[in-house]
C-alpha positions, 0 to 999 in steps of 0.5 A: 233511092228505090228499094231492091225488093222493087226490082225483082221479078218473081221468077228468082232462080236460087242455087243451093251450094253445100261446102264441105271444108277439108280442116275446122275453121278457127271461131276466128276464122268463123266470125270473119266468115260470118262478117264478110257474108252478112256484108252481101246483100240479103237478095244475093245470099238469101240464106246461110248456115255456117258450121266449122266444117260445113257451109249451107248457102243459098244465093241469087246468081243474078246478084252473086256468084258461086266464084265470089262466095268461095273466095269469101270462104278461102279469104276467111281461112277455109280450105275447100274439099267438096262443093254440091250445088243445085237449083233451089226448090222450096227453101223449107226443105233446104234450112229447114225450122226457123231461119238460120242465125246470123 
């Protein structure tokens, strides 16, 4: 089975997509989001940071969309108040020091 890493040219293009969620997520709410995002595969969700009330993502659009990560968020229990998305630069300037813990 070839690897992913085989496919990839080079030239990914990464959104950065900041949530802001209108009410604290429940640490169970929290887990399961946690859970359902460690299950896409790491070249489709590049990086996350997950917070009871805010959700840093960075994702391949290629692989995923915006669309399925926020209904990831909504099947956990969060309710969307604010979304900011953007192309990614440099992933040091967006997560910045170690990376994020799972």
């Amino acid at each position: 089975m070839a690897d992913d890493s085989d496919k990839l040219s080079g030239a990914e293009e990464y959104i950065t997509a900041t949530i802001a969620l209108t009410e604290t997520l429940a640490p169970d709410q929290e887990k399961s989001l946690r859970d359902a995002l460690e299950k896409l595969s790491t070249f489709a969700l590049l990086a996350r940071e997950v917070d009871a009330r805010k959700i840093l993502l960075c994702y391949d659009p290629a692989r995923t969309s915006q669309k399925k990560l926020l209904e990831l968020i909504r099947q956990a229990g969060g309710q969307l108040a604010h979304i900011e998305s953007e192309g990614s630069p440099l992933l040091g300037t967006i997560f910045p020091g170690p990376p994020p813990a799972a």
